[in-house]
C-alpha positions as CSV (number, residue, x, y, z in Angstrom):
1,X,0.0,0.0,0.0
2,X,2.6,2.6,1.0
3,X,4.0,2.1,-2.1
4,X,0.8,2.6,-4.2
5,X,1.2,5.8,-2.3
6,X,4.3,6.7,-3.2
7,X,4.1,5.9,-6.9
8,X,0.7,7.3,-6.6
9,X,2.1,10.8,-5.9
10,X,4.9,11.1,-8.0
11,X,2.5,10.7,-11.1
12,X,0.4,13.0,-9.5
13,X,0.0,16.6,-10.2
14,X,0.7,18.6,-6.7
15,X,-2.6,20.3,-6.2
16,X,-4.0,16.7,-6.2
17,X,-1.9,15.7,-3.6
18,X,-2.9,18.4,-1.3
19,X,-6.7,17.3,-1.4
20,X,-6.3,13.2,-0.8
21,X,-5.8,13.8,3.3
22,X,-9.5,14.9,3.0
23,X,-10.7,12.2,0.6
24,X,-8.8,9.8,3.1
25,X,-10.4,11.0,6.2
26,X,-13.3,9.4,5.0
27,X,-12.3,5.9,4.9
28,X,-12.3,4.0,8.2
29,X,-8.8,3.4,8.6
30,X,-7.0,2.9,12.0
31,X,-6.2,5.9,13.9
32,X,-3.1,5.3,13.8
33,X,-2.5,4.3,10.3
34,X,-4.9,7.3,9.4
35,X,-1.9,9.5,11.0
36,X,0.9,7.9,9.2
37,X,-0.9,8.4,6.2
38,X,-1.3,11.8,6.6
39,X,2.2,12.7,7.8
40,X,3.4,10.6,4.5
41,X,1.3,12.7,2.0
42,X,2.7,15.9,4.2
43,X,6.1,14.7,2.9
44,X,5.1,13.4,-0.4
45,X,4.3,17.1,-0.8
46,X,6.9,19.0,0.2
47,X,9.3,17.0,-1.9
48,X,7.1,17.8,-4.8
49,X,7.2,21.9,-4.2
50,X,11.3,21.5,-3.8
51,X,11.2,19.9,-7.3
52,X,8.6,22.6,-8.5
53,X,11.2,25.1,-7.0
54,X,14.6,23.3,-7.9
55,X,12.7,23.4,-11.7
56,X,11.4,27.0,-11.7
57,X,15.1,28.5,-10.3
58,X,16.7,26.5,-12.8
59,X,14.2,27.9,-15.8
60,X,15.2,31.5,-14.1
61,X,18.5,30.8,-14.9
62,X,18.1,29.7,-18.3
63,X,16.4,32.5,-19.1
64,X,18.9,35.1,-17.1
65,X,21.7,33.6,-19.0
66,X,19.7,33.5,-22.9
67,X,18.9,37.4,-21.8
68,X,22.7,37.8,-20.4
69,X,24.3,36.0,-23.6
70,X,22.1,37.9,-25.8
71,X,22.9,41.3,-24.3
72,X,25.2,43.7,-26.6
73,X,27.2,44.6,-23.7
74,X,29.2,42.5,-21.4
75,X,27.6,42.0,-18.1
76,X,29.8,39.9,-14.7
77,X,28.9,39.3,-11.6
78,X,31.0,38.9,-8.5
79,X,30.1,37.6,-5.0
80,X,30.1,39.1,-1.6
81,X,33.8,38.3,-1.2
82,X,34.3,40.1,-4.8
83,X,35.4,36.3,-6.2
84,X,33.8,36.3,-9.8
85,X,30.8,34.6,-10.3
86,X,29.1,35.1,-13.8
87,X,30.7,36.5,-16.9
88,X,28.4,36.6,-20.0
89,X,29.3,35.5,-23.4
90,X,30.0,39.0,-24.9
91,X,32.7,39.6,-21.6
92,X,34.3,35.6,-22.7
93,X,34.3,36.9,-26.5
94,X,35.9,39.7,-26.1
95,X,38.8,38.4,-23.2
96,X,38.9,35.1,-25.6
97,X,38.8,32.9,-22.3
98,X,36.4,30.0,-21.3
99,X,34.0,30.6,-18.5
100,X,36.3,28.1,-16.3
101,X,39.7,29.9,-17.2
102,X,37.8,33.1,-16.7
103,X,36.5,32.8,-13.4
104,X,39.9,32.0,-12.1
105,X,41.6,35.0,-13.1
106,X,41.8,37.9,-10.5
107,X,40.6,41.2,-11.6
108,X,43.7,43.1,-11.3
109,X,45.5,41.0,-14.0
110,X,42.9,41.9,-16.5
111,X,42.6,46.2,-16.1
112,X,45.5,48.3,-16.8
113,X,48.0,48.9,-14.0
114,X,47.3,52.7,-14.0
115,X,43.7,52.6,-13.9
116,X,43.5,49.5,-11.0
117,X,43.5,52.2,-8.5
118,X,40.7,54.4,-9.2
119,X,38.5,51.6,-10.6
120,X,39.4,49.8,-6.8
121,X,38.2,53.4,-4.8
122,X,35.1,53.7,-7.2
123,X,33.8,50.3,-6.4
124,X,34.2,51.3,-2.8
125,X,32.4,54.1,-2.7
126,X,29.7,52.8,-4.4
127,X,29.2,50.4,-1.9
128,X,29.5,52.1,1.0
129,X,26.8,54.6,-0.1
130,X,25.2,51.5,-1.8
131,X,24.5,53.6,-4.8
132,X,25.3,52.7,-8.8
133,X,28.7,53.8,-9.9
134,X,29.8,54.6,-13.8
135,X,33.4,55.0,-14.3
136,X,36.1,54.2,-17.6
137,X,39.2,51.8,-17.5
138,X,41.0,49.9,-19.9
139,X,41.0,46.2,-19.7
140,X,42.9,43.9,-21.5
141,X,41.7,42.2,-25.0
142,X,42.2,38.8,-26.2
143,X,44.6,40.2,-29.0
144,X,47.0,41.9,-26.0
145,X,46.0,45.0,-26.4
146,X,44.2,47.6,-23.9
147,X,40.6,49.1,-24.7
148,X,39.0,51.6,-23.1
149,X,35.9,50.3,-21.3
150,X,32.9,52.0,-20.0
151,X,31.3,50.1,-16.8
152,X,28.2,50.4,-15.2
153,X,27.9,48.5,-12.0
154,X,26.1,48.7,-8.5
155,X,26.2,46.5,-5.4
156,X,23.1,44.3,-4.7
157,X,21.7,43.5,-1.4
158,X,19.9,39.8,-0.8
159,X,16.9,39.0,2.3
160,X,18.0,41.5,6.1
161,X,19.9,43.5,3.9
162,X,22.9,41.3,3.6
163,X,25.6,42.2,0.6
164,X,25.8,40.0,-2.1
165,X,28.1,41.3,-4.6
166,X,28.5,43.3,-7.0
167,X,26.7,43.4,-11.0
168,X,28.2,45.2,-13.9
169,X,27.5,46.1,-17.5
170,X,30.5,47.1,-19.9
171,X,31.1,48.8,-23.4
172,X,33.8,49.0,-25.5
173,X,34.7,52.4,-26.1
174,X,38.0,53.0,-28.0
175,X,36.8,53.7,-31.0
176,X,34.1,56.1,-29.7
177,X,37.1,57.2,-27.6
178,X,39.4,57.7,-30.2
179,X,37.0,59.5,-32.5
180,X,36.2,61.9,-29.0
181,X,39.8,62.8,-28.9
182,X,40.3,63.6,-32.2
183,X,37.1,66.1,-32.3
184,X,39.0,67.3,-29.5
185,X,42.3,67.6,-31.2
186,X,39.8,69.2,-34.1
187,X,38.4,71.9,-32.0
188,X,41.3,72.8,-30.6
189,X,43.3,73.3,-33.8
190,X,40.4,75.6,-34.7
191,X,40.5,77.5,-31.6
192,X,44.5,78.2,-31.8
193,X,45.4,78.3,-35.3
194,X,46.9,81.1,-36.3
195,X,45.2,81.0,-39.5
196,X,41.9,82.8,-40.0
197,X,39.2,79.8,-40.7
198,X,35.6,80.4,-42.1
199,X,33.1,77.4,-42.9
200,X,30.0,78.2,-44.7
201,X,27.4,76.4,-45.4
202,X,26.0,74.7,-49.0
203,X,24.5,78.6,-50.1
204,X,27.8,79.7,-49.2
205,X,26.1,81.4,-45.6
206,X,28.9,81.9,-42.7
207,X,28.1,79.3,-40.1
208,X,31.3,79.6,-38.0
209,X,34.8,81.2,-37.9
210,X,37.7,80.8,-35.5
211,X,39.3,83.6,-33.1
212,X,42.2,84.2,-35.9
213,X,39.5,85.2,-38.4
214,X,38.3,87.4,-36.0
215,X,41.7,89.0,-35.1
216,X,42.6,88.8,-39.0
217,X,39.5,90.9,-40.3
218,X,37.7,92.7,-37.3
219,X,34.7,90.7,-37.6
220,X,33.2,89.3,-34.6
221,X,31.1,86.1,-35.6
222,X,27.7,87.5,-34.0
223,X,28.2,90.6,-37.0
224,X,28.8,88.3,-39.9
225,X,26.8,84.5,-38.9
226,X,24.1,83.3,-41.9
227,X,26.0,86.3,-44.2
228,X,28.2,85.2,-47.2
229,X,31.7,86.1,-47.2
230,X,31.2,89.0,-49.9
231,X,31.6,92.5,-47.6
232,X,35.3,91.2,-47.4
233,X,35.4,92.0,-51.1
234,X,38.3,93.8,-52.1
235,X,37.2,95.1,-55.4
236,X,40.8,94.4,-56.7
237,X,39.4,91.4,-58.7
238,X,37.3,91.1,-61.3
239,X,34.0,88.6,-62.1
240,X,36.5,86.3,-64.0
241,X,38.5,85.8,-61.2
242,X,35.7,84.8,-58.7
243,X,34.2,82.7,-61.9
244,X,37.6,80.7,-62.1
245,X,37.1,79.7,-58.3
246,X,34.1,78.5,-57.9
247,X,35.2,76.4,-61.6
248,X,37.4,75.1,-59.8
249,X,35.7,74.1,-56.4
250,X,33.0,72.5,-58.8
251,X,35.3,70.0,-60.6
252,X,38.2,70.2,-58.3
253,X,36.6,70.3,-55.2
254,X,39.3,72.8,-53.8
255,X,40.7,76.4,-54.8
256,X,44.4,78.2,-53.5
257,X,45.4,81.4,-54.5
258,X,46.8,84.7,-53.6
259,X,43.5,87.2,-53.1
260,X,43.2,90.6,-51.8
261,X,40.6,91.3,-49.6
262,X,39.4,94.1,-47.3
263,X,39.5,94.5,-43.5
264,X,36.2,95.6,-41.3
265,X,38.2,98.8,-41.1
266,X,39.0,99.4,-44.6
267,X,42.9,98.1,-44.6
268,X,43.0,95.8,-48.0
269,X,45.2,92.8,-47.0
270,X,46.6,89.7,-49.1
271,X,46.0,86.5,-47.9
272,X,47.2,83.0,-49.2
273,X,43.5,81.4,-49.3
274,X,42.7,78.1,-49.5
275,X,39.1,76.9,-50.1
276,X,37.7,73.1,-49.9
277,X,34.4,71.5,-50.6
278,X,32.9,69.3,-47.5
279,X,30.6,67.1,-50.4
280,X,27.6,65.0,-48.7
281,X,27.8,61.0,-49.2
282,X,26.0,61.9,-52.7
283,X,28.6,64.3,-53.8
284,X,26.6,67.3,-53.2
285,X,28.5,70.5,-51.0
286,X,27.2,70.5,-47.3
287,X,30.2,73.0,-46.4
288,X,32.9,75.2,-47.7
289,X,35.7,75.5,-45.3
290,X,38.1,78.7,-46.1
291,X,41.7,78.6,-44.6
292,X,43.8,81.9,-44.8
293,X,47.1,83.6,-43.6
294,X,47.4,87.3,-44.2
295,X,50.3,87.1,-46.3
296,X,50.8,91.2,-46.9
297,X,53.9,92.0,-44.6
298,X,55.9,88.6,-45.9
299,X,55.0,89.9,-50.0
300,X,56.2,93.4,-49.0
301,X,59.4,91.7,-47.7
302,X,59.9,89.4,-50.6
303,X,59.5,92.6,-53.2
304,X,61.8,94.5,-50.9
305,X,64.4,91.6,-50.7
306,X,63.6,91.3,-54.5
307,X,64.7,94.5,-55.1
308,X,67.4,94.9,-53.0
309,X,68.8,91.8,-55.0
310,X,68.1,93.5,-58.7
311,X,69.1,97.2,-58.0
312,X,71.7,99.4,-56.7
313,X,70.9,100.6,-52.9
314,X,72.3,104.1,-53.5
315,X,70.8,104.8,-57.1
316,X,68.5,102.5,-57.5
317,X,69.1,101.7,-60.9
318,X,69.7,98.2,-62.1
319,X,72.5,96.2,-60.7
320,X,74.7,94.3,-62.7
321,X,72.3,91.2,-62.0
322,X,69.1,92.9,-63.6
323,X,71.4,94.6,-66.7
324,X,72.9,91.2,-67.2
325,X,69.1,89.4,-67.7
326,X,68.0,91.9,-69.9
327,X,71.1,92.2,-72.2
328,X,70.5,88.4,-72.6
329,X,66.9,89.0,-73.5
330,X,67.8,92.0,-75.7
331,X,70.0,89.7,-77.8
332,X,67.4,87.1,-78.2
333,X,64.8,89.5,-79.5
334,X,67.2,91.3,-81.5
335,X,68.4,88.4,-83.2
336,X,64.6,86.9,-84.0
337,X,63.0,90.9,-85.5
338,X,66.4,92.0,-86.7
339,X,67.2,94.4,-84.4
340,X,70.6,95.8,-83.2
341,X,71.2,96.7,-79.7
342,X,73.8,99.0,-78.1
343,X,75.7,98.4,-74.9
344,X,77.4,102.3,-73.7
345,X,79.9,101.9,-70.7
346,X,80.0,105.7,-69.1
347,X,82.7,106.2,-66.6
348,X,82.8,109.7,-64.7
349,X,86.7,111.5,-65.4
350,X,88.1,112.6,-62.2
351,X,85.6,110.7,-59.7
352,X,88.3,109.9,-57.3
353,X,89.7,113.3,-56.6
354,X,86.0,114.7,-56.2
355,X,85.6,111.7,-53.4
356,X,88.8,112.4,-52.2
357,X,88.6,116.1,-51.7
358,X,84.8,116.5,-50.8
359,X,84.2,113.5,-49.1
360,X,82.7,110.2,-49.7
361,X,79.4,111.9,-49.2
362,X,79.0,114.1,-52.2
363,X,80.5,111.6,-54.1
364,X,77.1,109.9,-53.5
365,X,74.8,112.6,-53.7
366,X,76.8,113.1,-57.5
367,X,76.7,109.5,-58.3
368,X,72.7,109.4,-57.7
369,X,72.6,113.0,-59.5
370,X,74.2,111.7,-63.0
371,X,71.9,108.2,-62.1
372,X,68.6,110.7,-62.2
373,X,70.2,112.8,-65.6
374,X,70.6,109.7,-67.5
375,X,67.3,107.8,-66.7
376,X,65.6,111.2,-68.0
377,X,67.9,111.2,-71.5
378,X,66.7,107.6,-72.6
379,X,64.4,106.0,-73.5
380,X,61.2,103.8,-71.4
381,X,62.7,100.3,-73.3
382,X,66.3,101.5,-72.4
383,X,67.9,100.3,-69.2
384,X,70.5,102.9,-67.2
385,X,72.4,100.2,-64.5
386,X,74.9,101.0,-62.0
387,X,77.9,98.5,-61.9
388,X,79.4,99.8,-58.9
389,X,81.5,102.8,-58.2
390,X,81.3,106.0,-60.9
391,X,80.7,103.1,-63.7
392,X,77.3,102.7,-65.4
393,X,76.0,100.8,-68.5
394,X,73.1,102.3,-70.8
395,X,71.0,99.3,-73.2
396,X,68.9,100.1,-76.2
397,X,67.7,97.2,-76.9
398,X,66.2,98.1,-80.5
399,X,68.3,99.9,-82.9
400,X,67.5,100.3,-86.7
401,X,71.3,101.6,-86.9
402,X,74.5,102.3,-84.9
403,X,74.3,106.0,-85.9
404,X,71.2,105.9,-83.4
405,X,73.7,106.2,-80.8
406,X,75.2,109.5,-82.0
407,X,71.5,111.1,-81.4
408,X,71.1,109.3,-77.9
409,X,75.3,110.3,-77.1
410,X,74.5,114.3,-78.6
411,X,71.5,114.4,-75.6
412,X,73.3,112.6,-72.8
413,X,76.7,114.3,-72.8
414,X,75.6,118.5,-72.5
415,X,73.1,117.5,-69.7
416,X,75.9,115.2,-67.8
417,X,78.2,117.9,-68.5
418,X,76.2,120.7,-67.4
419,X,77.3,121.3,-63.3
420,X,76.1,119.7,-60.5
421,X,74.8,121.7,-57.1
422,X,76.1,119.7,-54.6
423,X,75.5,121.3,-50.5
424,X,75.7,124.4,-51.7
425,X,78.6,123.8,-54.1
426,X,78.5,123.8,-57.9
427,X,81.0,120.8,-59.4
428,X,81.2,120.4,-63.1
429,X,82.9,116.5,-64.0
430,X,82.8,115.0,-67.7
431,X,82.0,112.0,-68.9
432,X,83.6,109.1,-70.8
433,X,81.3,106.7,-72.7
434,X,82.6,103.8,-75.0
435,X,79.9,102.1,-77.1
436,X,79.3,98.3,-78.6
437,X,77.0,97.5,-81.0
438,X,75.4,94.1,-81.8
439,X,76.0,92.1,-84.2
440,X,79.2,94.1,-85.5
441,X,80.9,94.2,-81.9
442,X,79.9,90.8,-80.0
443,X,77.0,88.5,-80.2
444,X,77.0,88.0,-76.3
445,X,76.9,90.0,-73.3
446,X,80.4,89.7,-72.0
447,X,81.7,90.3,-75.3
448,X,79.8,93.5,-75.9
449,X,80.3,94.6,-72.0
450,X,84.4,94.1,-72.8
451,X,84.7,96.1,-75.9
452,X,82.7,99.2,-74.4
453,X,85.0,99.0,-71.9
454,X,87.5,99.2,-74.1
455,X,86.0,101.8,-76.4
456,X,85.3,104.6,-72.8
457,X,89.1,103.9,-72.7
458,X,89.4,105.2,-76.2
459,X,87.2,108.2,-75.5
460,X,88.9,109.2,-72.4
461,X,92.1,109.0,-74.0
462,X,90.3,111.6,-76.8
463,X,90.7,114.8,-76.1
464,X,88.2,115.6,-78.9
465,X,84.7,114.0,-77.7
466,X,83.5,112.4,-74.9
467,X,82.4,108.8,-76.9
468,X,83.4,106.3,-79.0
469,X,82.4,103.5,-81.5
470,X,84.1,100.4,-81.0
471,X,86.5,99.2,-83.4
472,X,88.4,96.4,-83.3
């Protein structure tokens, strides 16, 4: 019988069980036997809820884990003592470990030996204020290398308030980390370049500029937001010019050039401007980004260093750089229409004794006098150059005939001969010219340079005129 029972009520569903003490009550059984019968079923019942409980806990952890596994993020678990208890598959992907290997490592050997620290005092606080803590550390990835984590995780308490560990979710974050850092990097380069930076939108309306632009134009950004960029117009270039940059932002995608353009107080300034094209993922312009550097002083400089390197200091004629270029060019162009050119070497008689007597300092003032008297006796296509002490070289580049010379020599000589006031002082000097004409005295520039130097000899040595011709 008992084990009719027994078989009886593990077939049974429980809520059967619960209801047969009643139905046996009403059979005549022994006293006795009716209490032992009773006191079995009791049993028979409560081994029937543990296996109803033993069956539900295990489903809840089924499911915990098919929700945990599932989860995007990696979730643990440790126990009261901090031991690990649970890792999740996303947390065993990305460490590369099993669940066994995993919950045997300690957590230090995983997180980055400079972030072990905070990530230790964090999880402290947390749990003495029993609040949730958030908090980012690198931990180390199955491939060796450290990524930046972001970690969500909060103590839970169990039944009288009793600690039972802590629960946590994480995220990898490098790349969002990396990208962060950069748009750092990004703003910051904005904020402290020294060049002027203006981003406009697809109609070409200001949406932002940087400090430099600011300091660059004297525009603050609250006077010139949603306006486009044409009150810095210059007026210096034309419609072509602006035509040619946006041709070349359309098919290029980028313009650079030199452009003048014009300061909130009027100043015009050169900048060095360089335009790109932000296009949308359908090749169509969200933004134009314009980078600049006011370029005015350093052009100044190079024209100044430019000229210093092409003419005299004290005249400022031609040096022997600048003559030497254009004889060469003279000769080409003479040679291709048919032309002759004429080199004259002048040379002042008695220089020395004037600089010797009156001082270097009115040997200037008459070296820059005869430089100003010959520029105004030649022609605009002539060249009048200085080769260094009381020596200069006149170039006519396009002669039909040397007897050309005789009508540029008959208006040079009276006006170098007629005196010079000097501080105060009149001074009379002569000059000697020697002349070379191409192609009957040289087909070259040293060549023709040589024999007018040899020709002023000639004429010094005349004592009837103050030129000479060549001749060999």
């Amino acid at each position: 019988m008992w084990g009719y029972l027994i078989v009886f009520s593990v077939i049974i569903p429980l809520s059967s069980l619960l209801t047969l003490p009643l139905l046996i009550n009403k059979f005549a059984f022994d006293p006795f036997d009716s209490y032992l019968i009773n006191a079995l079923l009791m049993m028979i019942c409560l081994m029937c809820a543990g296996r109803l409980l033993y069956q539900q806990i295990a489903l809840a952890r089924g499911q915990f884990k098919i929700m945990t596994d599932a989860a995007p993020v990696m979730i643990w678990m440790t126990d009261e003592n901090g031991k690990a208890c649970y890792f999740n598959q996303q947390w065993l992907a990305f460490t590369g470990r099993a669940l066994a290997v995993e919950m045997q490592i300690a957590y230090q050997n995983c997180v980055h030996p400079d972030d072990i620290e905070t990530a230790c005092f964090t999880y402290k606080h947390a749990f003495k204020n029993k609040t949730a803590c958030c908090l980012e550390y690198r931990l180390r990835h199955h491939s060796g290398q450290y990524r930046w984590i972001l970690e969500n995780a909060c103590p839970y308490w169990g039944e009288n308030k009793k600690f039972k560990g802590f629960i946590g979710s994480c995220t990898d974050i490098t790349e969002q980390k990396a990208a962060f850092e950069k748009m750092q990097l990004t703003a910051y380069v904005f904020e402290h370049s020294i060049q002027g930076i203006m981003i406009t939108d697809a109609e070409q309306k200001i949406v932002m500029t940087n400090p430099a632009f600011s300091e660059l134009t004297g525009y603050p950004i609250t006077e010139i937001i949603n306006k486009t960029p044409d009150f810095l117009n210059s007026g210096n270039h034309d419609a072509d010019f602006y035509a040619q940059i946006k041709k070349d932002l359309k098919n290029k995608g980028f313009w650079q050039g030199e452009t003048w353009n014009r300061r909130k107080n009027g100043e015009l300034f050169l900048e060095d401007l360089l335009i790109n094209v932000v296009m949308d993922d359908k090749g169509k312009p969200l933004n134009y980004i314009g980078m600049f550097t006011d370029i005015t002083e350093r052009k100044l400089n190079e024209e100044h260093y430019q000229h210093l390197a092409h003419y005299d200091p004290l005249t400022d004629l031609p040096n022997r750089t600048l003559l030497t270029d254009r004889i060469e060019q003279a000769l080409v162009r003479a040679q291709r229409h048919h032309y002759k050119i004429a080199v004259s070497f002048v040379d002042l008689n008695k220089f020395k004794l004037i600089n010797d007597t009156l001082g270097h300092h009115v040997g200037d003032l008459l070296l820059k006098e005869v430089a100003r008297r010959l520029k105004g006796c030649v022609r605009g296509e002539d060249t009048v150059a200085r080769l260094g002490g009381d020596e200069f070289v006149i170039l006519c580049p396009t002669l039909h005939h040397r007897n050309d010379m005789v009508k540029v020599m008959d208006k040079i000589i009276p006006v170098l001969l007629r005196p010079y006031e000097l501080e105060g002082e009149y001074i009379t000097n002569s000059p000697s010219i020697g002349i070379a004409v191409s192609p009957e005295h040289g087909h070259d520039m040293k060549t023709l340079l040589k024999h007018a130097d040899e020709a002023m000899y000639r004429a010094k040595n005349s004592p009837d005129s103050h030129y000479a011709f060549y001749s060999s």
